[in-house]
C-alpha positions as CSV (number, residue, x, y, z in Angstrom):
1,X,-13.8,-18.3,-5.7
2,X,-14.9,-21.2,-6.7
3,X,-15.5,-23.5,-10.3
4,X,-18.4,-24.6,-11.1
5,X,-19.5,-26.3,-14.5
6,X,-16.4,-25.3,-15.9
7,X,-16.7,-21.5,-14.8
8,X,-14.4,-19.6,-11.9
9,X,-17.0,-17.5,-9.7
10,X,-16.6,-14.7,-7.6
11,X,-16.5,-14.9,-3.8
12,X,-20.2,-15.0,-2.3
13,X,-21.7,-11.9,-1.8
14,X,-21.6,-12.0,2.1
15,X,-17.6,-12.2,1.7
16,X,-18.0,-8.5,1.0
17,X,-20.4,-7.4,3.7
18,X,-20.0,-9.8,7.2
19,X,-18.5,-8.2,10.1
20,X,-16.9,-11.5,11.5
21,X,-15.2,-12.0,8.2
22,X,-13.9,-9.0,8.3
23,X,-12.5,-9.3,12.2
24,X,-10.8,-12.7,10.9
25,X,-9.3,-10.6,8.1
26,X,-7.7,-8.0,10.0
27,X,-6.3,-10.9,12.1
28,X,-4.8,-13.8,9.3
29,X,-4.3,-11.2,6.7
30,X,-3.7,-7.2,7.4
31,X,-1.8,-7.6,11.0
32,X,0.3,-10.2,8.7
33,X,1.4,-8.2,5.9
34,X,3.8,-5.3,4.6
35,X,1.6,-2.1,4.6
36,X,3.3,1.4,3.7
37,X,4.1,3.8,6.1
38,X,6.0,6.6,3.2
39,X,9.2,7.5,1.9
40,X,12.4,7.3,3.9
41,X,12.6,10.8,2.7
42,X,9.7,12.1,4.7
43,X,11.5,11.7,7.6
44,X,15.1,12.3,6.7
45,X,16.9,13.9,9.9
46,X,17.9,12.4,13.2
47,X,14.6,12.2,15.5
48,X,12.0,12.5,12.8
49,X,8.9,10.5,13.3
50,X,5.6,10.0,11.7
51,X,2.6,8.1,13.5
52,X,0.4,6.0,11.5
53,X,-2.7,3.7,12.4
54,X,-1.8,0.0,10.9
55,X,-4.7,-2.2,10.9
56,X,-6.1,-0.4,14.4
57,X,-2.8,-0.8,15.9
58,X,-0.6,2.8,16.3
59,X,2.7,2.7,15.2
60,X,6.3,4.9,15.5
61,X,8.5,4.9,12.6
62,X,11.8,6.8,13.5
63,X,15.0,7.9,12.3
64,X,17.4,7.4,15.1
65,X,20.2,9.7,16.0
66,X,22.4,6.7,14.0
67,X,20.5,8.0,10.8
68,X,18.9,3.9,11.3
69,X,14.6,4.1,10.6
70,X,13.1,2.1,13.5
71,X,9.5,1.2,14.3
72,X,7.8,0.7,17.3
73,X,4.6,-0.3,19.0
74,X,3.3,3.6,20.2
75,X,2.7,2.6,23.6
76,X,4.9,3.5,26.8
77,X,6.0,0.1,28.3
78,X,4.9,1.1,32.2
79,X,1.4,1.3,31.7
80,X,0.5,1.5,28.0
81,X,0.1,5.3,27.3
82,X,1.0,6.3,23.9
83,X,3.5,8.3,23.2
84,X,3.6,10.2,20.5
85,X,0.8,11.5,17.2
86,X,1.3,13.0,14.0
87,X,4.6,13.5,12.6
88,X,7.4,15.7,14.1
89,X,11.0,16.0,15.5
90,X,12.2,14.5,18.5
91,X,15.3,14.0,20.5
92,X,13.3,11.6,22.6
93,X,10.1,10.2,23.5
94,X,8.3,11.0,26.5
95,X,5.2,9.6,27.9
96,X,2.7,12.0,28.7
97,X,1.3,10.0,31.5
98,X,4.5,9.3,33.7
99,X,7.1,10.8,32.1
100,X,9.4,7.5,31.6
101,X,11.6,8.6,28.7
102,X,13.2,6.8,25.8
103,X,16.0,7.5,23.1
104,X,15.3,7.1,19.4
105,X,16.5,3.5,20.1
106,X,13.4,3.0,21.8
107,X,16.1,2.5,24.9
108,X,14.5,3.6,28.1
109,X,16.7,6.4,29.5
110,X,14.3,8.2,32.3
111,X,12.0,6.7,34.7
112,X,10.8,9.4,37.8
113,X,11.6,7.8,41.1
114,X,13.1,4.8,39.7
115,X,15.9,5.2,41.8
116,X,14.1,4.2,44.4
117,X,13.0,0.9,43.5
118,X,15.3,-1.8,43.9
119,X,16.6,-3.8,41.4
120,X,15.2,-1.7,38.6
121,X,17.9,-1.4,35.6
122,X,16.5,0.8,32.7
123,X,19.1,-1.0,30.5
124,X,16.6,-3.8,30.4
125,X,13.5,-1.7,29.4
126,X,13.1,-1.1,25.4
127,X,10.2,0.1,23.7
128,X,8.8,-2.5,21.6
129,X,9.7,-3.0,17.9
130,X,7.6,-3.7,14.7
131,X,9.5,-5.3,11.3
132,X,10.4,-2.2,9.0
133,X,12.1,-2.4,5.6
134,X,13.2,0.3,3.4
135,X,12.5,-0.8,0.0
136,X,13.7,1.4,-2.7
137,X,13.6,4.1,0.2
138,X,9.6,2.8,0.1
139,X,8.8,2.5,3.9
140,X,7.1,-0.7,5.1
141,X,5.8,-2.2,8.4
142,X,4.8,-5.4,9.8
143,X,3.1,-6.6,12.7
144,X,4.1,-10.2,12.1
145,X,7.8,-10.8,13.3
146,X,7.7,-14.0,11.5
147,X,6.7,-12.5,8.1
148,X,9.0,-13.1,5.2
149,X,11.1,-10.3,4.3
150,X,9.8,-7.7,2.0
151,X,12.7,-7.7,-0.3
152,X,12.3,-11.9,-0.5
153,X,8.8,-11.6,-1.0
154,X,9.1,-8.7,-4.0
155,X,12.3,-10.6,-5.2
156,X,10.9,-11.4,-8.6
157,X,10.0,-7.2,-9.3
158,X,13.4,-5.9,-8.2
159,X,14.9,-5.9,-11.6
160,X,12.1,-4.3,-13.6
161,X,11.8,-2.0,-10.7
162,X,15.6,-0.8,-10.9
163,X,15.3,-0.4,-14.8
164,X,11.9,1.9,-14.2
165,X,12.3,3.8,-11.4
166,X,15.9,3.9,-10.7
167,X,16.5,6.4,-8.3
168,X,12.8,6.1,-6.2
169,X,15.6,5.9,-3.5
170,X,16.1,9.5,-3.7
171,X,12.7,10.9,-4.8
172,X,10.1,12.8,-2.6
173,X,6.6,13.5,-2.0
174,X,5.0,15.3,-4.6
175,X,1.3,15.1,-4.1
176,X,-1.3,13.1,-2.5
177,X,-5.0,12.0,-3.4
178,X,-7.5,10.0,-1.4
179,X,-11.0,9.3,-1.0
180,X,-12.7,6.8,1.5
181,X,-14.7,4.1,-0.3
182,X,-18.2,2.7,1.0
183,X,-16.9,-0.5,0.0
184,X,-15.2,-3.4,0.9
185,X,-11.5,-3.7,0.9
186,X,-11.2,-7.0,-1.7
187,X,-13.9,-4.8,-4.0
188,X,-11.4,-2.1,-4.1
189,X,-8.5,-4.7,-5.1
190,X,-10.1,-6.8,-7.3
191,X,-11.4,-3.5,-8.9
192,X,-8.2,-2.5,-9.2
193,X,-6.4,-5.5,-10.7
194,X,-8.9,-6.3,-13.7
195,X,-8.6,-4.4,-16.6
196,X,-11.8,-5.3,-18.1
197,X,-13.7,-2.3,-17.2
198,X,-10.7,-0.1,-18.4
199,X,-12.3,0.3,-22.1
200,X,-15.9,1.1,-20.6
201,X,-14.7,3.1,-17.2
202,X,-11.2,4.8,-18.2
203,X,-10.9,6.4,-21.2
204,X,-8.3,9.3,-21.1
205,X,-5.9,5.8,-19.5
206,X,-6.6,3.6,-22.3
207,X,-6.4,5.9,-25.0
208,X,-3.3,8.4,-23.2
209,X,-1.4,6.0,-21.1
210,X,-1.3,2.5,-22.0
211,X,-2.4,0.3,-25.0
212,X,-5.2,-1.8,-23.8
213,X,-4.5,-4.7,-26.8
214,X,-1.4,-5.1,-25.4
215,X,-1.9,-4.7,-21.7
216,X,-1.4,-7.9,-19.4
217,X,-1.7,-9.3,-16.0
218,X,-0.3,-11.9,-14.6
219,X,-0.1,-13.4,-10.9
220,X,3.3,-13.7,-9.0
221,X,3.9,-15.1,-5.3
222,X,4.1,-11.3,-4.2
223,X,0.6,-10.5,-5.8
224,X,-0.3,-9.7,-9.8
225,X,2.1,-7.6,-11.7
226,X,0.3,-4.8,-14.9
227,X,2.1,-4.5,-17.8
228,X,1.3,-2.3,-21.1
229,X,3.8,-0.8,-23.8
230,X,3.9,2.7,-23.9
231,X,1.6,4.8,-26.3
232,X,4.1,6.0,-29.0
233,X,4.2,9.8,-28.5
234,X,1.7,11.1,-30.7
235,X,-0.9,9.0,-28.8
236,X,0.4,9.7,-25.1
237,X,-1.7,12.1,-22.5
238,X,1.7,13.4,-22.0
239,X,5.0,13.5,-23.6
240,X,7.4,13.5,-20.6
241,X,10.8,12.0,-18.2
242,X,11.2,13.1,-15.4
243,X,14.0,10.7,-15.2
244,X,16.3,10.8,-17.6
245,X,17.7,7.2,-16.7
246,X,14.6,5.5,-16.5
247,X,13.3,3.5,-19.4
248,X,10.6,4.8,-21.0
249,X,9.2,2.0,-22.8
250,X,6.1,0.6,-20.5
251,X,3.7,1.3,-18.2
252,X,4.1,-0.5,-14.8
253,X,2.1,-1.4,-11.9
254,X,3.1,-4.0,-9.1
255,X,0.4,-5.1,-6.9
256,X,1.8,-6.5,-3.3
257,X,-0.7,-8.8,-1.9
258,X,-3.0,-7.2,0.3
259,X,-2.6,-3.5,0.9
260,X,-0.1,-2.0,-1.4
261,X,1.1,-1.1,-4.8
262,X,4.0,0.3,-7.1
263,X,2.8,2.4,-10.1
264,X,5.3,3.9,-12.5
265,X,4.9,5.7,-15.8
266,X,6.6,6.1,-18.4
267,X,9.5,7.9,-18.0
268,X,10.1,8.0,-14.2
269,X,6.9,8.9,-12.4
270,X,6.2,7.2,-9.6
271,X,2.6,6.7,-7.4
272,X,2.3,4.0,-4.9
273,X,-1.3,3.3,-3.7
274,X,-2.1,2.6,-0.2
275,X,-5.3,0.6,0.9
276,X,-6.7,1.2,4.4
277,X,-9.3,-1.1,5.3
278,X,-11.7,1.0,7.8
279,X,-14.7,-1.1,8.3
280,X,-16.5,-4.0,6.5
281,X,-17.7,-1.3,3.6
282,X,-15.0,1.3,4.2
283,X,-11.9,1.9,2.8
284,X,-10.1,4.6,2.8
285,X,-7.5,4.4,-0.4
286,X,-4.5,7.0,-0.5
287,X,-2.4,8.0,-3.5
288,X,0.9,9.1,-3.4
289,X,3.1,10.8,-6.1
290,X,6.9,10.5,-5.7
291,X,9.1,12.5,-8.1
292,X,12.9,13.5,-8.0
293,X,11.7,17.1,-6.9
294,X,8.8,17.6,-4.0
295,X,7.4,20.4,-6.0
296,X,5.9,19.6,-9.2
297,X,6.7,21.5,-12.3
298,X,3.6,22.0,-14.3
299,X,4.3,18.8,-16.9
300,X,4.0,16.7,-14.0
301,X,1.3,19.0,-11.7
302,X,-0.5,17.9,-14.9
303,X,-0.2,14.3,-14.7
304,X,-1.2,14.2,-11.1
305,X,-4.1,15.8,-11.9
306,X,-5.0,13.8,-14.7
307,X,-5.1,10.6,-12.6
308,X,-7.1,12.5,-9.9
309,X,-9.5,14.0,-12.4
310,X,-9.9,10.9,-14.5
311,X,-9.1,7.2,-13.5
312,X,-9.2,7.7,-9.8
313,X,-12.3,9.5,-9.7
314,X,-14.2,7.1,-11.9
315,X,-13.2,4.1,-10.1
316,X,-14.8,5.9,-7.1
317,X,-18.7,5.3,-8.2
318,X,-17.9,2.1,-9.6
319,X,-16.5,0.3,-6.1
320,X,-19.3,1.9,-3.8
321,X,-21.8,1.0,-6.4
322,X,-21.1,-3.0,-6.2
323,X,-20.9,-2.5,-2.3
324,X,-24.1,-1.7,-2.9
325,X,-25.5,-4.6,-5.0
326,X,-23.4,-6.9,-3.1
327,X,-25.4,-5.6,0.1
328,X,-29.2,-5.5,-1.7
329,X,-29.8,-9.6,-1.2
330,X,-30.4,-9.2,-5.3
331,X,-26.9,-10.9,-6.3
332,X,-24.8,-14.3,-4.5
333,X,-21.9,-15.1,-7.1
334,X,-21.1,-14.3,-10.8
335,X,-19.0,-15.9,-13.0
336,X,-15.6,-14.0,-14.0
337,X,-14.6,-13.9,-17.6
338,X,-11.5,-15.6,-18.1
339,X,-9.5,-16.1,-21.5
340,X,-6.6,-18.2,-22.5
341,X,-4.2,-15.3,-23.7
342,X,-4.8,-13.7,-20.5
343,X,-5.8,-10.5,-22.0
344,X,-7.1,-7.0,-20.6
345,X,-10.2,-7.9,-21.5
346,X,-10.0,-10.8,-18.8
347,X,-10.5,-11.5,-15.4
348,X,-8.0,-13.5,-14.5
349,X,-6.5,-11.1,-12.2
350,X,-9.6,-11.5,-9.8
351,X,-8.5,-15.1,-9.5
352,X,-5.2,-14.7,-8.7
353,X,-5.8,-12.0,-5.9
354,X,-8.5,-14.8,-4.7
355,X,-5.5,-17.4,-5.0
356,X,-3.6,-15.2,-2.5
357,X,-6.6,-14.7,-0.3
358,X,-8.0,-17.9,0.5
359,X,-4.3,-19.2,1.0
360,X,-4.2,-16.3,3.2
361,X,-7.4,-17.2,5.2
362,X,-6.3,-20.7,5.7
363,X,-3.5,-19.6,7.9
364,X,-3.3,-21.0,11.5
């Protein structure tokens, strides 16, 4: 971003498409920050696991036999075999390679023929950890052990969050859409923190869901918070709580700088959206419903659909299509429209996700 003759501009067209830029990326930014892993509730007895890829590195996320979730590096301490894949239920981990075994700790237990090797104590062997925090029973990992705490960092959401979504603690995974982009990862954010397409690209949201005259943005140290009174009944898509003591009054998105985000309608119904960047012009973007019943009545089958059929799909064309003319050597910067009240119709969104970028970048 930059300002030039009294005009904010976008990033340069080869921030979207260089492959060293993107290497330096996954390094300052996406091995430094809170990604999701799930729901608590996707792994809710003792030695349940799920395995996920974050940012290239594979990564454990347990619920020890304490009923305490855990993550760890997936990778056997004795020579570096992983461990375990997927998702599942186990007592313990053992490596495939050499069969050194741990508890749900990560506390080595088993080595073969360690007995023989003196001055070996298993005691001092541990599988190594990654940060985890359970945020309204939201799962969340970090590669950095010197980030700041999720909870610190989304401090300033909390309240609106417990007034919205009160019981996300205890919800569970209803449904799940995803598509991978051909485009970059900051096309896909900036994409979807502006609200100035909305009126051209999203019809069925700005005419069902939220009122696009009184829809704002506005940027917070955790990332850029979206914020739109409720359509009064006879204008909503849907007419519907799915809890009864959530308030019903707005539509709410929180956007946590880079990767993730917090979506609730109104009434109770929850997505969060997870971005996954895979390459320079790949990302792969997940959506995941969480309601206080893992199988959705038809109201709320409904809803689900409705996002799938109609905002996330047309944002889909949109982002691969500027990966495209950001790639064609036809197009350097542009200048983002910006107005005082901070309207829908304004861009100042892209400047605050370019606030926390650059700051990002600069990091040591």
């Amino acid at each position: 971003m930059s300002f030039a003759g009294g005009v904010y501009t976008t990033l340069p067209a080869r921030s979207y498409t260089d492959e060293a830029l993107f290497a330096e990326e996954r390094a300052k930014i996406f091995r430094r920050s809170w990604q999701l892993i799930g729901h608590a509730n996707d792994i809710p007895g003792a030695g349940d696991y799920v395995v996920e890829d974050v940012s290239g590195t594979s990564v454990i996320v347990m619920r020890g036999q304490d009923g305490e979730i855990r993550a760890f590096y997936n990778v056997c301490i004795h020579r570096g075999h992983e461990l375990l894949e997927g998702k599942g239920c186990a007592r313990k981990m053992t490596c495939p390679y050499h069969a050194w075994t741990y508890d749900t700790t990560g506390q080595l237990r088993a080595a073969p023929n360690a007995a023989n090797f003196p001055g070996f104590d298993k005691s001092r062997h541990k599988l190594r950890q990654v940060r985890v925090e359970v945020f309204f029973g939201l799962v969340l990992v970090n590669l950095d052990a010197e980030a700041m705490p999720f909870a610190e960092l989304a401090a300033e959401a909390i309240p609106e969050i417990q007034d919205y979504a009160p019981n996300l603690a205890g919800y569970r995974h209803a449904a799940r859409t995803e598509r991978l982009a051909s485009a970059n990862w900051k096309v896909v954010a900036e994409n979807f923190n502006e609200c100035y397409h909305c009126a051209v690209v999203h019809k069925t949201l700005t005419t069902g869901v939220v009122d696009p005259d009184a829809y704002r943005t506005r940027g917070y140290d955790y990332g850029i918070r979206h914020v739109s009174p409720a359509r009064p009944d006879e204008k909503k898509s849907y007419s519907y709580v799915a809890d009864p003591e959530a308030k019903t009054d707005r539509f709410l998105t929180w956007w946590f700088f880079p990767l993730v985000a917090l979506q609730v309608y109104p009434g109770g119904i929850v997505n969060t959206y997870r971005w996954k960047p895979m390459g320079v012009n790949r990302t792969k973007i997940e959506v995941d419903w969480w309601l206080p019943d893992s199988a959705p009545n038809p109201v709320e089958e409904e809803i689900i659909l409705q996002h799938r059929t109609t905002t996330f799909s047309e944002d889909g064309p949109i982002v691969d299509s500027v990966q495209r003319g950001l790639e064609s050597g036809g197009f350097d910067t542009g200048p983002l429209v910006v107005d005082a009240i901070c309207s829908s119709q304004s861009e100042h969104p892209i400047m605050a996700f370019l606030e926390h970028y650059q700051a990002a970048m600069a990091r040591s």
